[in-house]
N, CA, C and O of each residue as an XYZ file, in Angstrom:
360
protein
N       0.816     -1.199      0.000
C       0.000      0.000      0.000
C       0.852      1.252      0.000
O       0.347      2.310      0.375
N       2.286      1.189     -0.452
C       2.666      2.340     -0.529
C       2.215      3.264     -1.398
O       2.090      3.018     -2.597
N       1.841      4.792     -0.683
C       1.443      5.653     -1.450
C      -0.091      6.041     -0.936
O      -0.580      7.167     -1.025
N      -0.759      4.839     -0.364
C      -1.765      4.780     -0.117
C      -2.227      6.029      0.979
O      -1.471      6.699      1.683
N      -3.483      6.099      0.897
C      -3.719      7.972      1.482
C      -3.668      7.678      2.986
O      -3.229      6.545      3.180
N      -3.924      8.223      3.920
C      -3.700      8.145      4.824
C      -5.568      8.875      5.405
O      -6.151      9.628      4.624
N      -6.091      8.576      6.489
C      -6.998      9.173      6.744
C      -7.592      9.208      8.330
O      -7.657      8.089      8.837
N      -8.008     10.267      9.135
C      -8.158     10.366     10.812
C      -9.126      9.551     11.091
O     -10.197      9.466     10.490
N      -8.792      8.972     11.953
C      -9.547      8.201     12.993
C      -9.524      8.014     14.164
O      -8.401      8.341     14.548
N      -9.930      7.779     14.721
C     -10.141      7.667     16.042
C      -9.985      5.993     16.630
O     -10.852      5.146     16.417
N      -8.972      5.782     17.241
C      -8.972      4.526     18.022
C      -8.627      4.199     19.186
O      -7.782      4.662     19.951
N      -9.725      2.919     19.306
C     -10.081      2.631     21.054
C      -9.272      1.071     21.044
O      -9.212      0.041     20.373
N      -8.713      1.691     22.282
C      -7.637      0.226     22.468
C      -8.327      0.093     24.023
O      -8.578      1.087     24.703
N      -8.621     -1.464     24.518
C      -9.251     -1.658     25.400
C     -10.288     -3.016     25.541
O     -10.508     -3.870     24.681
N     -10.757     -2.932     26.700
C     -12.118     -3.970     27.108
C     -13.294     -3.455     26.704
O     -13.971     -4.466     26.514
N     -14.043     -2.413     26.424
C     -15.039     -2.255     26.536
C     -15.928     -2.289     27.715
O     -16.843     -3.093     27.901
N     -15.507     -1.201     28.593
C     -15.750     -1.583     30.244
C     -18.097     -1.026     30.017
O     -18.973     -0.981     30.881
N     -18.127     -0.894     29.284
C     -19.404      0.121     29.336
C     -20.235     -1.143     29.543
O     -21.117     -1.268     30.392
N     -19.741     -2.303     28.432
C     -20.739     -3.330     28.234
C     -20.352     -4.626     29.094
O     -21.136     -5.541     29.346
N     -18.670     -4.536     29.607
C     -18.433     -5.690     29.904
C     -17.672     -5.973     30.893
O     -16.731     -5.214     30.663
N     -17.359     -6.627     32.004
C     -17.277     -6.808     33.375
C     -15.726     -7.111     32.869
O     -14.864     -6.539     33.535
N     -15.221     -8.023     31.663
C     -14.299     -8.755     31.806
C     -14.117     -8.728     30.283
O     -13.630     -9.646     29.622
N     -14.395     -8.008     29.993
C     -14.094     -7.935     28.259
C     -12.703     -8.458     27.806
O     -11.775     -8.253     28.588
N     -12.461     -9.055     26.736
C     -10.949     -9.055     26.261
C     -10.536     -7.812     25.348
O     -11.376     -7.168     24.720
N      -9.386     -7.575     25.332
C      -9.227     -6.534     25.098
C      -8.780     -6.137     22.906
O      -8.200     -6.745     22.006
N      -9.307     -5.173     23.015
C      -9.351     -5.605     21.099
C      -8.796     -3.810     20.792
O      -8.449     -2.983     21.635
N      -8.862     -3.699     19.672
C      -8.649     -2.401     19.102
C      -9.498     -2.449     17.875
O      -9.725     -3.217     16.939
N      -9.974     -0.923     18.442
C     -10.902     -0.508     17.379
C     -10.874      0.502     16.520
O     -10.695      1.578     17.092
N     -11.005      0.588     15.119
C     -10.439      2.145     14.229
C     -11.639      2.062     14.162
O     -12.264      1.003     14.225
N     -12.171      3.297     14.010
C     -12.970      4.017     13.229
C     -12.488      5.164     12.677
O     -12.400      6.279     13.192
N     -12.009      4.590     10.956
C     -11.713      5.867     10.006
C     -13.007      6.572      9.388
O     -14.023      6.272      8.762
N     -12.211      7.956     10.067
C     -13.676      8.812      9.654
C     -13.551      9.389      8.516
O     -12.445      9.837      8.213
N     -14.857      9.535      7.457
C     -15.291      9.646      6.342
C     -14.714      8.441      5.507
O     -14.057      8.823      4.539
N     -14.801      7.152      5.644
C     -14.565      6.210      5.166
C     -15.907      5.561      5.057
O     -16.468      5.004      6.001
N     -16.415      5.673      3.768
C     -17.332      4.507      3.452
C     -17.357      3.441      3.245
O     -18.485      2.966      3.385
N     -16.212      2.393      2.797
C     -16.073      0.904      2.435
C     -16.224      0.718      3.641
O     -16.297      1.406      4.659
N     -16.288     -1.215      3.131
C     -16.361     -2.373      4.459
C     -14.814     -2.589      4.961
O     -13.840     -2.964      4.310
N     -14.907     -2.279      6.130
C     -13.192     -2.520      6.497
C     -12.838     -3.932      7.220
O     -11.818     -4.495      7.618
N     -14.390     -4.229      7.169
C     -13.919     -5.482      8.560
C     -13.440     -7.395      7.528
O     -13.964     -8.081      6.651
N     -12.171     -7.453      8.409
C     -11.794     -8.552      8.318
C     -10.320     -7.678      7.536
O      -9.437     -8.523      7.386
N     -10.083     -6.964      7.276
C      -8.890     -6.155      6.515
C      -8.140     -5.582      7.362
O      -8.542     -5.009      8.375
N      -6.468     -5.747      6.845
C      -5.235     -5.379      7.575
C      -5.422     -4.298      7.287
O      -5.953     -3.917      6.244
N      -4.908     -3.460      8.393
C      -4.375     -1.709      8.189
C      -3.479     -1.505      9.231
O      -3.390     -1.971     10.367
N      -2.533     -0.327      8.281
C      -1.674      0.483      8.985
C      -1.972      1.213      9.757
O      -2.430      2.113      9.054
N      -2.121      1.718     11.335
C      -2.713      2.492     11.972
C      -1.606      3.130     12.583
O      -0.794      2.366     13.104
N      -1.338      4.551     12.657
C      -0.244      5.310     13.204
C      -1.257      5.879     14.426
O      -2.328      6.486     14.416
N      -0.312      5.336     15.550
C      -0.803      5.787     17.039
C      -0.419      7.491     17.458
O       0.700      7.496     17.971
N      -0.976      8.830     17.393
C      -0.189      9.865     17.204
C      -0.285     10.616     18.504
O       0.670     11.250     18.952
N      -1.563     10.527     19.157
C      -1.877     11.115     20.435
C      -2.827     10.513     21.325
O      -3.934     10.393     20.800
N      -2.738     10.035     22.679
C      -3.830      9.876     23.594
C      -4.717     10.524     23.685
O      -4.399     11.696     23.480
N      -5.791     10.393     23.908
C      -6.703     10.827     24.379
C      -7.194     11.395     25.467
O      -7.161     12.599     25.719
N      -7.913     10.068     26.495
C      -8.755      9.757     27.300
C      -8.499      7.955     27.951
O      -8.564      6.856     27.400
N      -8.223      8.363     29.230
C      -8.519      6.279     29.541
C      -9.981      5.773     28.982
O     -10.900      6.471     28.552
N      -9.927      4.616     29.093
C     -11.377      4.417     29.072
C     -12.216      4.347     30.705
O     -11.890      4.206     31.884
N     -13.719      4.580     29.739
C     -14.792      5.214     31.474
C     -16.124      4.323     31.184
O     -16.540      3.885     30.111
N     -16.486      4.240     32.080
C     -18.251      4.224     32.037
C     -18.649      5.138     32.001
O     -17.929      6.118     32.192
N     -20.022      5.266     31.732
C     -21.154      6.423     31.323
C     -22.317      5.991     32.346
O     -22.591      4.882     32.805
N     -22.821      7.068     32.514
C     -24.351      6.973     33.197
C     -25.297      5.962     32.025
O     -25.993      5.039     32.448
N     -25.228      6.201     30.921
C     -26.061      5.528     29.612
C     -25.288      5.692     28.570
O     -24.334      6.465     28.482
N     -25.778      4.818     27.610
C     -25.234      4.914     26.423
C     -25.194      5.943     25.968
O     -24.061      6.420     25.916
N     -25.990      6.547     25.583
C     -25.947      8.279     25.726
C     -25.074      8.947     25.532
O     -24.615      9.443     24.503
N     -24.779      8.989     26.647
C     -22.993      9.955     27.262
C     -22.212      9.345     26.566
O     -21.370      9.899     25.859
N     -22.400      7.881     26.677
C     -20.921      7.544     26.094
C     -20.507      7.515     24.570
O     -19.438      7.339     23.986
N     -22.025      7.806     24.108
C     -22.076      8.411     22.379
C     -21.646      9.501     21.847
O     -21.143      9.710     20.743
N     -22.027     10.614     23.262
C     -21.651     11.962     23.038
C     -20.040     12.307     22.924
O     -19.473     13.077     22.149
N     -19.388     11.286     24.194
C     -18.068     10.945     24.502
C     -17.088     11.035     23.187
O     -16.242     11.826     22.769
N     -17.800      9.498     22.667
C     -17.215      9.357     21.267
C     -17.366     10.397     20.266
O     -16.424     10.395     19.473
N     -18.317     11.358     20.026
C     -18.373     12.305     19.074
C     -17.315     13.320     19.760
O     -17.021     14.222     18.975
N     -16.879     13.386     20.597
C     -16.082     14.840     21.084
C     -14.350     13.792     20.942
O     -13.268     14.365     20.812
N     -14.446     12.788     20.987
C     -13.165     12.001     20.072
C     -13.237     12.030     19.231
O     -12.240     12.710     18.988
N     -13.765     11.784     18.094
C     -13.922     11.510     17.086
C     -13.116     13.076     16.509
O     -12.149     13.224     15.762
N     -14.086     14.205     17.298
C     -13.521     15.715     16.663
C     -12.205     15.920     16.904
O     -11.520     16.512     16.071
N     -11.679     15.457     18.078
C     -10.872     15.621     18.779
C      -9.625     15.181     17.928
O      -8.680     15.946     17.736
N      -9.690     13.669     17.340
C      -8.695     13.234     16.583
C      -8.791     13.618     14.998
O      -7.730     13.585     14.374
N      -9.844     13.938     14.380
C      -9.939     14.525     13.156
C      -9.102     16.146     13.366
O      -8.314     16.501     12.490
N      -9.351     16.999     14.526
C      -8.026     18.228     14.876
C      -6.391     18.087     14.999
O      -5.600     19.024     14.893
N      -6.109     16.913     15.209
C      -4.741     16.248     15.230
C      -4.645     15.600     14.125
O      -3.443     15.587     13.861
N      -5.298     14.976     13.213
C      -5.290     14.415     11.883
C      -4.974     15.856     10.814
O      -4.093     15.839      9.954
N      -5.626     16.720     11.004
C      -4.995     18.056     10.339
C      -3.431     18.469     10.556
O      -2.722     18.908      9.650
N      -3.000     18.252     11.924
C      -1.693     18.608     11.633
C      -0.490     17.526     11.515
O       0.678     17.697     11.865
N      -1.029     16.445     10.973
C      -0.564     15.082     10.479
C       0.178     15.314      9.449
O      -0.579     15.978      8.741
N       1.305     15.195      8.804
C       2.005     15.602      8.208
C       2.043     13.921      7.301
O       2.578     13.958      6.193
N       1.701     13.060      7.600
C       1.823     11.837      7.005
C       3.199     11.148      6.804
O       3.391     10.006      6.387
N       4.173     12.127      7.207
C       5.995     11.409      7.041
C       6.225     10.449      8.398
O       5.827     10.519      9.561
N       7.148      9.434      7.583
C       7.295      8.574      8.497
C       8.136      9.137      9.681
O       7.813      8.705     10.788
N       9.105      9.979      9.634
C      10.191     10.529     10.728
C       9.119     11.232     11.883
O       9.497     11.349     13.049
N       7.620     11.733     11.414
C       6.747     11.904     12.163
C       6.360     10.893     13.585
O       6.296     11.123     14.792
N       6.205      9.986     12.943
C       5.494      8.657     13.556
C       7.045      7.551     14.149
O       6.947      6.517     14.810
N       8.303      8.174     13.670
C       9.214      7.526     14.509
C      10.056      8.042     15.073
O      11.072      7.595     15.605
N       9.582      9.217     14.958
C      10.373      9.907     16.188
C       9.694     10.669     17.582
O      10.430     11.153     18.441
């Protein structure tokens, strides 16, 4: 995939404590403005900034709202993404 575009997302590394007592732990992208099917497909994911630990929510709710203020959050750091590798290894 060299050459291939690069695009922000937002990812959750973790259990999923909202739904699950004992979850195993998985990673999740959600590339935003990506319409294809991604699931079952390898990707390159460059880790660039933390976030947030993960939390519970009073309801699903919150924890929807949560994700939309990530979601913005990493699409603002995806702007000053420069896409070079000396970025991401140094």
């Amino acid at each position: 995939w060299a050459g291939a575009p690069w695009w922000p997302a937002a990812i959750s590394v973790g259990t999923r404590p909202q739904f699950y007592d004992e979850g195993e732990v998985l990673v999740e992208v959600h590339v935003v403005g990506y319409a294809g099917d991604l699931y079952g497909a390898t990707l390159d994911v460059a880790f660039s900034s933390w976030l947030r630990p993960e939390s519970t929510f009073a309801d699903v709710g919150s924890l929807i709202a949560q994700i939309e203020v990530d979601v913005a959050q990493s699409v603002e750091i995806f702007t000053k993404f420069s896409g070079e590798a000396s970025v991401l290894l140094g």
